[in-house]
Structure formats: structure tokens, C-alpha cells
KEMARMI-307589 format. One record per residue: residue in one letter; x, y, z of N, C-alpha, C in turn. Coordinates in steps of 0.05 Angstrom, whole numbers, plus 5000, padded with zeros to 4 digits. Layout:
<nodes>
aXYZXYZXYZ...
</nodes>
This chain:
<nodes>
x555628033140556627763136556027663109x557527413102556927353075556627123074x557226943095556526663096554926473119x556026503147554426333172552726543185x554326793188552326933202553227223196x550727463196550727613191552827803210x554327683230556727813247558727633236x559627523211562427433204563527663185x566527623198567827853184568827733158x569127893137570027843112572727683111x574727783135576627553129576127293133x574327223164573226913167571926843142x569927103125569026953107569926763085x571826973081573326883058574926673062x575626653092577126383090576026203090x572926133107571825873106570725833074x570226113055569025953027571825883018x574225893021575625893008577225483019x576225483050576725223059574224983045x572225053036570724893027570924813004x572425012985572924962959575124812964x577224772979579724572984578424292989x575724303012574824123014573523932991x571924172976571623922953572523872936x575723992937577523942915578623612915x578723552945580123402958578623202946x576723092940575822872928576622762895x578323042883579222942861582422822863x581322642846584322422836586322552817x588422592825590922632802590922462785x590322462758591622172732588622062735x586222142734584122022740582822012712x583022112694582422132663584222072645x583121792637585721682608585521752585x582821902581582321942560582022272563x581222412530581922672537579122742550x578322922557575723022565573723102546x571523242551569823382535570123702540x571123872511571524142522569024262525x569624412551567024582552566424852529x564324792522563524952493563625282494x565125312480564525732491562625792485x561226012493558626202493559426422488x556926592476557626912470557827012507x559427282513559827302533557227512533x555827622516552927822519553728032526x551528202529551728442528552528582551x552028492581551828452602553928412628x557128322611559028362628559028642636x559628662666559528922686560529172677x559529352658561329602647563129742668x561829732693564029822710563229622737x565929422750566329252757565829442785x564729222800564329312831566829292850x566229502867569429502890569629172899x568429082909567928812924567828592896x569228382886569228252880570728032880x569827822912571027692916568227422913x568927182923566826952907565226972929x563127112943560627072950559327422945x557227272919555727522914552627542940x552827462953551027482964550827732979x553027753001552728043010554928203002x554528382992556228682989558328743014x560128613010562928753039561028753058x560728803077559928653110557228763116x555828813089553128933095551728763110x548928793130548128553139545328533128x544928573102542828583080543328413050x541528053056543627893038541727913015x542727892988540627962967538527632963x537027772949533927622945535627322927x533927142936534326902918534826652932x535426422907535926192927539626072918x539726172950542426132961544225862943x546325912928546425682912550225742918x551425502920554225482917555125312894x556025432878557825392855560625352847x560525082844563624932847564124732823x566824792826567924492811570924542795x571424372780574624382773575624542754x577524642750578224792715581424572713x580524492693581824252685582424332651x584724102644585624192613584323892597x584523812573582623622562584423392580x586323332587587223072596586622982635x586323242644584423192661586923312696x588323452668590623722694589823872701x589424012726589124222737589924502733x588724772724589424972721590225032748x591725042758592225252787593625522773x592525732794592225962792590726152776x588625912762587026092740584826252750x584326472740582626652744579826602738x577126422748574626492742573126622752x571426742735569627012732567126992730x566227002743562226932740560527242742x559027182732556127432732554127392716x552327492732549527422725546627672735x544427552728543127822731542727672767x539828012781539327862800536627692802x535427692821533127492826530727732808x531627942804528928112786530828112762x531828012754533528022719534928242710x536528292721537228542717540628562726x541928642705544528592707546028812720x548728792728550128962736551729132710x549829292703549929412677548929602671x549829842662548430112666545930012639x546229872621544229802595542929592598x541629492627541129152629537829302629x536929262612534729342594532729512613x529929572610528529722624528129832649x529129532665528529512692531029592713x533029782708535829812724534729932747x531929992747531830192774530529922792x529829692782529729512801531229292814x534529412805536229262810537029272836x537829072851537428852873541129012887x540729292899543429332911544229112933x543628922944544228722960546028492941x546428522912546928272898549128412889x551528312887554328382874555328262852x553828062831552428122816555328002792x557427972809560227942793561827852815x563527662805565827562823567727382814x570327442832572627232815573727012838x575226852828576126712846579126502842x580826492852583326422841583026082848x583525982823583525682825586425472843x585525332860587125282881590124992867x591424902877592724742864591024432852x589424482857587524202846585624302829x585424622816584324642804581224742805x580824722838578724802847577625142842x575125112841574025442850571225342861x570125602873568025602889567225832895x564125852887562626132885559326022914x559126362929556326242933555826552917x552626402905551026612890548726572895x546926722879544226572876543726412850x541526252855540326042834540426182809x539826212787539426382758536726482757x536226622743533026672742532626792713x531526712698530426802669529927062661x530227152644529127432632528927422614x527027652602525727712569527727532551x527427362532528327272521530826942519x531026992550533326782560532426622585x533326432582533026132603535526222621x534726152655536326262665539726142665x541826262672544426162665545826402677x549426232677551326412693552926522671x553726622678556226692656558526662667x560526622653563126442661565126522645x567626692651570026732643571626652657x573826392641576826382655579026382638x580726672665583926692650586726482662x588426612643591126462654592626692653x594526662671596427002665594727192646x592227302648591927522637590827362611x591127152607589827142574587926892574x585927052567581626952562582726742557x581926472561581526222552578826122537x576926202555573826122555572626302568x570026352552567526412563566126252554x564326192570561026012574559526042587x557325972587554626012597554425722618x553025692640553025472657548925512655x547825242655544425322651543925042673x541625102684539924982698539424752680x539024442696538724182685535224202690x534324112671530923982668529224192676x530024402659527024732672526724702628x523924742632522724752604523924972587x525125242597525525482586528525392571x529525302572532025132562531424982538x529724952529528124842503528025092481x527325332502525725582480529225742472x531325712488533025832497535225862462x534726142454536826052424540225952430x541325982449544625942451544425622462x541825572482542325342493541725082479x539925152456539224982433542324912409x544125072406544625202387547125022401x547724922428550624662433548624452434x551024242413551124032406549423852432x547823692424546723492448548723292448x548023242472550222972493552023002502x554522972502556823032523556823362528x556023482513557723762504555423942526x553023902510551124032524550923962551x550923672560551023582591553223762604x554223842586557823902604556924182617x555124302615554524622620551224632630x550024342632546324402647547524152664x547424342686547524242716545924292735x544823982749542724102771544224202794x541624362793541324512823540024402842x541724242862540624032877539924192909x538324082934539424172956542024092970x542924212974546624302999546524083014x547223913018547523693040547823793060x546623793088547223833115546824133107x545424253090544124613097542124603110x541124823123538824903147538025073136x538725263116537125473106535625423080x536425173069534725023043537225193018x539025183029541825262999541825012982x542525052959542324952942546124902935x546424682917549324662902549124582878x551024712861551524612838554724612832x555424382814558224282805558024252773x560624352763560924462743563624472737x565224242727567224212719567924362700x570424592688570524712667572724622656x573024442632574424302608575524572592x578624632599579024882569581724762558x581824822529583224752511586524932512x588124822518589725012509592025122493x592825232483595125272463598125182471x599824982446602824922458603825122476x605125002485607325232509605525242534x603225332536601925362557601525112583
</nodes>
């Protein structure tokens, strides 16, 4: 299972993450921004995108296709809008998340020393097709730090096939975000708020899951 219980099949799964992201789409207003937005700032995409992409990559990295072995961490769902600066909805856009796991360690044959302690329970990569309001919705785990970096997601979204944005998404009020060179390095105030988001607890969770929301602002070229 990948979401209520370790006997849900992958299609229930996928449909109820995929009904929750409708659900919290439903709270956004059409024409609700008069002004333009704040774009979300690109990030280097690192060294670390998946050299070879896993069979399973649909939006819950938690369990691997219907294994009933969910990976280490704290349970976190990751949501929110992909919107253009005036505050339109991308429907049908492609976002892409990956990150290391709860021992730091990426889905990467080069994710530095430690690959033999990588976390086969964590899938480690996933996409998800943005709904007509612009919605997406991931469950993952929380981020977790490694040699050199404050923990953070990584974030690619396309349109028909062509990259818009990559960015980094970072944990709101953890000290390592201070030491962090890329997280220092965007502009303070709107820009930087736009990408350090808390990780709050899940309203009405039993297992202590966590949520985070994360609106993604991308710019885009005439015609598009």
C-alpha cells in the first residue's frame, strides 16, 4: 500500500492521492490575483537528478508499487498550485520532485559515499500531472540534510515537454538554512518566502503526517 493501509491497491491509491489534490485545489479562486505574482526563483537542479529513473514513478514515494515496506521518515504531503505570474493555472503540467532519503542519499548511482545505505523502501522520484486548477500533490518524506546542504526538495516543472523551472523547496525556521550556500544566495522577502515552507502537522492525521504547501509561480514565454 502507499497510503491508508498497507492492503490498498495502487489504483485506489492513486485515486484517493489524486482526489485530495482536487480537494485542495477546490479552495482556490479563479481571478483571485490582480496583481502579478512573485516568480518562484530557479535553483541549480545538482548533481543528483535520478541517472536512471525508477519503474514506479507516480506521486507517493513512500512505498515502492504495492510493497508493504513504507520507507523511513516523517510522512509529509506536498501540495499546492503551478500558476503563471497573473495567478492562471497550468493544467496539464508536469511536476517532478526528488530528493535524498531519511539517511541522505540520493537515487543516484554517485550520491556520494553512502549508496550502500540507501533506503530501497524510498522511491526517491516522482511526477505528477497538474489538474485543471493547477493543482499537484506529492506524499513524501520530510527533507533531511546532508554533508554540506540544509534539507530541501527538488522541483522540476514541464509544459508539453519543455523545462520551465527548476527549484529547490527548503524547510521554514531549521538553523541549517542560515549555513546553506544556494539558500542564502535568493533574495530575502517575497522571493525567498516563496520556496521556505513549514512543515506543519496534517490536520485530522493519526499517524503524526505532516503537510506542506507550496505554490509554484513560473514565468512564461509569448505564445505559451
Amino acid at each position: 500500500m502507499k497510503f491508508s493501509s498497507l492492503c490498498t491497491s495502487a489504483a485506489s491509491r492513486r485515486h484517493l492521492l489524486r482526489g485530495l489534490a482536487l480537494s485542495a485545489a477546490g479552495l482556490w479562486v479563479p481571478g483571485a490575483f490582480a496583481e502579478a505574482l512573485t516568480l518562484t526563483p530557479r535553483a541549480t537542479e545538482g548533481p543528483f537528478y535520478p541517472d536512471k529513473l525508477p519503474l514506479d514513478q507516480d506521486n507517493d514515494l513512500i512505498v515502492i508499487k504495492d510493497s508493504t515496506s513504507p520507507a523511513v521518515g516523517e510522512v509529509t504531503y506536498l501540495s499546492g498550485r503551478v500558476l503563471d505570474p497573473k495567478g492562471n493555472p497550468l493544467k496539464n503540467a508536469v511536476v517532478e520532485i526528488w530528493q535524498c532519503d531519511a539517511n541522505g542519499v540520493y537515487l543516484h548511482s554517485r550520491s556520494g559515499g553512502n549508496v550502500e545505505k540507501r533506503d530501497g523502501n524510498f522511491q526517491g522520484f516522482g511526477k505528477f500531472e497538474t489538474d485543471s486548477t493547477g493543482g499537484y500533490l506529492f506524499r513524501t518524506i520530510k527533507p533531511v540534510p546532508y554533508p554540506g546542504r540544509t534539507p530541501h526538495i527538488h522541483m522540476k516543472v514541464k509544459l508539453r515537454d519543455k523545462e520551465l523551472l527548476t527549484t529547490q523547496i527548503y524547510v521554514k525556521g531549521i538553523a541549517q538554512n542560515d549555513r546553506d550556500g544556494i539558500w542564502k544566495k535568493l533574495p530575502q522577502g517575497a522571493v525567498r518566502d516563496s520556496v521556505t515552507v513549514a512543515f506543519s502537522p496534517k490536520a485530522g492525521a493519526k499517524a503524526g503526517e505532516l503537510e506542506a504547501k507550496c505554490d509554484i509561480i513560473v514565468g512564461l514565454t509569448p505564445g505559451e
